[in-house]
KOLSE-678678 format. One line per 5 residues: number of its first residue (from 1); for each residue y, x, z of C-alpha. Coordinates in steps of 0.1 Angstrom, whole numbers, plus 5000, padded with zeros to 4 digits. Layout:
# KOLSE-678678
NUM) Y,X,Z  ...
# end
This chain:
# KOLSE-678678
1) 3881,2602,1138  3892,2638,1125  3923,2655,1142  3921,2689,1133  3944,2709,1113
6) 3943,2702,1072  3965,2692,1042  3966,2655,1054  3985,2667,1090  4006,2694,1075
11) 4033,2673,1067  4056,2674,1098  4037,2642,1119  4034,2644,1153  4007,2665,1165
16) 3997,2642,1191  3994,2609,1171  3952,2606,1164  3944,2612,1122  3927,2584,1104
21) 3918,2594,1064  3913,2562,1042  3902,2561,1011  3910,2529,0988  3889,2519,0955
26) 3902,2494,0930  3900,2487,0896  3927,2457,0891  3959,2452,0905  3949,2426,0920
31) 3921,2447,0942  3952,2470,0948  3973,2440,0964  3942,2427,0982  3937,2461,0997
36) 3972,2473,1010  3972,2433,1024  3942,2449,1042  3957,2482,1052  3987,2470,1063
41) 3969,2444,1086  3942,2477,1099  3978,2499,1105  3988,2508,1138  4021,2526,1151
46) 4005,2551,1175  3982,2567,1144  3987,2588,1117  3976,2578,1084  3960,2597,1052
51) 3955,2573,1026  3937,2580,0988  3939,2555,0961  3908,2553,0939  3908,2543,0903
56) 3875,2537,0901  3872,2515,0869  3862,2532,0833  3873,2505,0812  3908,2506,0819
61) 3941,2510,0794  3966,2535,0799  3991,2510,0804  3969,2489,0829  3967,2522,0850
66) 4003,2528,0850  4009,2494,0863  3984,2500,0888  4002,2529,0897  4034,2512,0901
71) 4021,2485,0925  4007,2516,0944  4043,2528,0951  4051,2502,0977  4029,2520,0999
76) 4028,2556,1010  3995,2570,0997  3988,2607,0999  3974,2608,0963  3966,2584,0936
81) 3928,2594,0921  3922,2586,0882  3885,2587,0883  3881,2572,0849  3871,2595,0831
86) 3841,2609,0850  3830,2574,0849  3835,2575,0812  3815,2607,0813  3789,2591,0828
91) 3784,2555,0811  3778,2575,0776  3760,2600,0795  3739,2573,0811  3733,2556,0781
96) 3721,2588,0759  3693,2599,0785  3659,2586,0781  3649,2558,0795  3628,2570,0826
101) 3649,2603,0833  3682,2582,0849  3661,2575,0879  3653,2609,0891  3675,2629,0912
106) 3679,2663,0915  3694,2688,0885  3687,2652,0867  3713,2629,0890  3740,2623,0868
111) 3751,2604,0894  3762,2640,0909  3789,2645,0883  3809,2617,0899  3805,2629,0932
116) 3815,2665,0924  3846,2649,0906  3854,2628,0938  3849,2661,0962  3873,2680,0943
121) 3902,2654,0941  3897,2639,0973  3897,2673,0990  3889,2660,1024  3853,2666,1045
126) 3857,2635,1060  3867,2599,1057  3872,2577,1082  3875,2543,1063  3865,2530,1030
131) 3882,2496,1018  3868,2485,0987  3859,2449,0966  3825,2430,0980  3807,2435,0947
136) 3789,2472,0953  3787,2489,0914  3777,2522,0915  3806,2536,0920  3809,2520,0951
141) 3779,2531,0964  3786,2568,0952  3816,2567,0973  3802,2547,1003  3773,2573,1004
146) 3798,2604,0999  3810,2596,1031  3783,2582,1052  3801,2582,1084  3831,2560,1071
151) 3836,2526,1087  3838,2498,1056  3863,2471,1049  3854,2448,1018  3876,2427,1000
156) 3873,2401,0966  3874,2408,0935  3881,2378,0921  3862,2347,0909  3831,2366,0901
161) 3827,2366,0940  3823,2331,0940  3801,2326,0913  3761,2318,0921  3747,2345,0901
166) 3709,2360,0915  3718,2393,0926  3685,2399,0946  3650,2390,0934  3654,2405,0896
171) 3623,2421,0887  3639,2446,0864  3659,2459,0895  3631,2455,0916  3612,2480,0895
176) 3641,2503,0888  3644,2505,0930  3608,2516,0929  3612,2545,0901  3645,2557,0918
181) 3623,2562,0948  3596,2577,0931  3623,2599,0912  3641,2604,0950  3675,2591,0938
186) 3687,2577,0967  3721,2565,0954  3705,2546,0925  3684,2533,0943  3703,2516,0965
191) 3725,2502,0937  3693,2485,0923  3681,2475,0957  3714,2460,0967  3720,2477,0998
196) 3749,2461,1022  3755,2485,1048  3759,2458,1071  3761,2479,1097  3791,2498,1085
201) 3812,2469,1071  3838,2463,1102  3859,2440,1079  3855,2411,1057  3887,2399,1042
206) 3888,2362,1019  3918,2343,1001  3896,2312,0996  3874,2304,1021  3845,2293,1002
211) 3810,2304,1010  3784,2298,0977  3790,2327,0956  3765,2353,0955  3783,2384,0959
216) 3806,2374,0990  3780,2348,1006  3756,2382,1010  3779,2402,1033  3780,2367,1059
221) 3761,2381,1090  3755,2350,1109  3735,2366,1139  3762,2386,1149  3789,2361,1144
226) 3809,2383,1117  3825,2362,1094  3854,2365,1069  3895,2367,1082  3916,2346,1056
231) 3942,2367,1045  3961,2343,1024  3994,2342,1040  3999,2380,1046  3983,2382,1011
236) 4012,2360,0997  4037,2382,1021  4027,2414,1003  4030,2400,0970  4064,2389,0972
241) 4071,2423,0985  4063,2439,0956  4080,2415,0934  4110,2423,0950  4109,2458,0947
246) 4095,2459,0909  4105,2428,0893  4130,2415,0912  4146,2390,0882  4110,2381,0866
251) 4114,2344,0855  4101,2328,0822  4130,2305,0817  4142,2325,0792  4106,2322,0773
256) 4104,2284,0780  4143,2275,0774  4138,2243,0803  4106,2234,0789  4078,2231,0816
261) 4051,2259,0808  4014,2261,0798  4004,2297,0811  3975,2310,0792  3952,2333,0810
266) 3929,2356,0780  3901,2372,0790  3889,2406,0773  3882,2397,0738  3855,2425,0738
271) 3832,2425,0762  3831,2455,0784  3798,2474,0771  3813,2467,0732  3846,2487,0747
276) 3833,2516,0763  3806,2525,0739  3820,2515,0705  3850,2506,0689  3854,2472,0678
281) 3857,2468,0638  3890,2455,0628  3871,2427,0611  3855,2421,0646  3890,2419,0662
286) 3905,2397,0637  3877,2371,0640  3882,2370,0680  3919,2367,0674  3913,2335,0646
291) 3893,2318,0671  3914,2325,0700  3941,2311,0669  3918,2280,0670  3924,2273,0709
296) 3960,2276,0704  3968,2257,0682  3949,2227,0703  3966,2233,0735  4001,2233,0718
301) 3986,2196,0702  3975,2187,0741  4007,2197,0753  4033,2191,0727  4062,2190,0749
306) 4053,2222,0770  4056,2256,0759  4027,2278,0755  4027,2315,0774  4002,2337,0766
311) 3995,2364,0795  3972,2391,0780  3945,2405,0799  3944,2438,0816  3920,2455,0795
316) 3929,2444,0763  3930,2470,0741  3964,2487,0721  3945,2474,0687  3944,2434,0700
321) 3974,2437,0713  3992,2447,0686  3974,2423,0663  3982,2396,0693  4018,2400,0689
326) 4020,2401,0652  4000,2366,0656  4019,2348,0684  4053,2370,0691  4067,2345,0707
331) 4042,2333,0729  4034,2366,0743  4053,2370,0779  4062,2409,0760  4073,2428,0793
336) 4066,2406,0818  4029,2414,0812  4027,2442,0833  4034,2423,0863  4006,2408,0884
341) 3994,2375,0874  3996,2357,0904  4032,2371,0905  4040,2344,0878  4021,2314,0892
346) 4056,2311,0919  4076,2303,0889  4086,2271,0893  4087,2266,0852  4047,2266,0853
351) 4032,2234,0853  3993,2243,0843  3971,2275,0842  3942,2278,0814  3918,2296,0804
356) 3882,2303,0805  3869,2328,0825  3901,2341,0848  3904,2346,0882  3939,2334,0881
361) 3927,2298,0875  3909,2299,0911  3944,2315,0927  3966,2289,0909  3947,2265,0924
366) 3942,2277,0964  3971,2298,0965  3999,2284,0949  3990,2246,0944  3991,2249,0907
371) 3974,2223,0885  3946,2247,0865  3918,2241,0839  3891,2259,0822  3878,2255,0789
376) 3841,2262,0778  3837,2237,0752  3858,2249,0721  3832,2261,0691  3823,2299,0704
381) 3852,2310,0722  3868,2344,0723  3841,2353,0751  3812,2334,0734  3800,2328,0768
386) 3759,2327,0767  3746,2290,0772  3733,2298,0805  3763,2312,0817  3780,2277,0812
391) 3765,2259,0844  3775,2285,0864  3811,2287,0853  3810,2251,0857  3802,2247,0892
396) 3826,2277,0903  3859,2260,0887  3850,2225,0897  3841,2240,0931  3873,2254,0938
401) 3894,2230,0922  3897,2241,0885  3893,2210,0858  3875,2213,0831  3902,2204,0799
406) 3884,2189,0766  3899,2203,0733  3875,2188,0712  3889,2157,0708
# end
């Protein structure tokens, strides 16, 4: 721990109480909720806390950061860090240098422009905890090896966590381990190697406690006897909390007028790479949004005595959203889209969850005892999910409760 003198311990606390500085990384609300679930559970009344909230997604709206930053307000951070656009900086950085040139370090590290970013905002020598999701991206490992020292508390990021990709093994990562350390770039590298930091990680926090998936079932340390701490309750605590305090009169009975709801879960019509390195076409976007039309149009023949709720993703664009509204204005949940997903899964108007790739069909399901299903079997869906990604979407919703719902027939 740090107690001496700086910006953090200016601020009229009492000298005698001991300094902690922790840092927070998220890139959802949800992350957000899952970590100050953490922090509060990590605070202590004799200590003096510094905390930093780190934006640490690229492909994020305007809007979706502001709402991030509004969840944020229910706890005291010192400062809230927008980190996007060094990570913009360098995605199309990282895409125009030749091929063999990322992996060396040196005046060549562009890896060193996020770090210089994260020094000058952060603004602190030392940190003593780091609580971010289980998946390590890069920027996760930039900002676990910017501060080397810093104990590590990892939390979900959502269903991905529970999927049984192959994270280790891949020969292309495999290789690009080996030129990073040929190159000495020790942060790549241990992206591509899939470093742990086993020895660092001093908590391991789960909503569903569900061990298969790739990403979470790596950080289990058996040997040592270091499992996960459910936080499912005091998750559920802290989200009703900041209901109360932001959207204290959220209901959808004024969508549904007393019929029971279907909720609607999109994912990102454009996949991630397609957003942060071109603009979709406006052809592009209306051929997602007439075969999203398609899937409509079946549930509300499933369902023809429930009401259909569309809850937009996070990341969807300004352009989809605008064309989604002209399309289905009053399906769309309009203001109430801001709030957290799970948020809305308490209203007693919903009766079923859908969609095809969200996380909030694994929450409705564990957390709130909602009846959920996915669908992967509609023509070529807004996500045109590859074939082989099928199976393993499968398993993880039937794993955890999700049923699969058959609008072909």
């Amino acid at each position: 721990m740090v107690n001496s003198n700086d910006e953090c311990k200016s601020k009229g606390v009492d000298k005698r109480k001991m300094l902690i500085r922790r840092i927070v990384s998220v890139t959802s609300q949800l992350q957000l909720i899952l970590a100050l679930t953490c922090l509060k559970l990590n605070t202590r009344k004799d200590v003096y806390y510094c905390d930093y909230l780190l934006i640490s997604s690229g492909h994020l709206t305007d809007d979706t950061v502001e709402n991030i930053k509004k969840v944020a307000g229910v706890w005291d951070f010192h400062s809230v860090i927008d980190s996007r656009s060094s990570i913009d900086e360098f995605n199309m950085a990282w895409k125009k240098q030749p091929r063999l040139r990322r992996f060396i370090g040196g005046k060549y590290d562009i890896t060193a422009r996020i770090v210089d970013s994260l020094k000058k905002t952060v603004n602190e020598k030392l940190i003593d905890q780091i609580y971010l999701r289980y998946k390590f991206n890069l920027t996760e490992h930039i900002l676990l090896n910017l501060f080397p020292k810093a104990d590590v508390f990892i939390f979900e990021d959502g269903a991905g966590d529970y999927k049984t990709d192959i994270v280790l093994g891949n020969k292309r990562r495999m290789v690009s381990s080996v030129l990073c350390r040929i190159g000495n770039n020790s942060i790549l590298g241990k992206f591509y190697r899939n470093e742990l930091y086993s020895t660092r990680i001093k908590g391991r926090y789960e909503l569903i406690s569900d061990y298969a998936g790739t990403h979470k079932s790596q950080h289990i340390i058996e040997e040592n006897g270091k499992g996960f701490t459910n936080i499912k309750i005091p998750f559920l605590q802290m989200l009703e909390n900041i209901r109360k305090k932001f959207w204290p009169n959220i209901a959808l009975s004024s969508y549904c007028h007393g019929s029971p709801v279907v909720l609607l879960l999109l994912h990102p019509f454009m996949k991630s790479s397609e957003v942060g390195y071109a603009k979709p076409s406006t052809f592009e976007i209306e051929e997602r949004v007439e075969l999203f039309n398609g899937v409509y149009c079946r549930l509300k023949n499933k369902f023809p005595c429930h009401k259909i709720l569309i809850k937009t993703h996070p990341s969807t664009s300004p352009e989809i959203l605008a064309l989604l509204t002209q399309r289905f204005e009053h399906s769309l949940l309009g203001n109430l889209n801001e709030a957290p997903t799970e948020i809305l899964f308490s209203d007693p108007n919903v009766e079923f969850v859908v969609s095809s790739s969200s996380s909030g069909m694994i929450y409705a399901v564990n957390l709130f005892d909602k009846k959920a299903y996915f669908i992967l079997n509609v023509d070529d869906y807004i996500n045109q999910v590859p074939e082989q990604d099928m199976a393993v979407l499968r398993d993880l919703c039937l794993r955890l409760g999700v049923e699969e719902l058959d609008l072909q027939n």
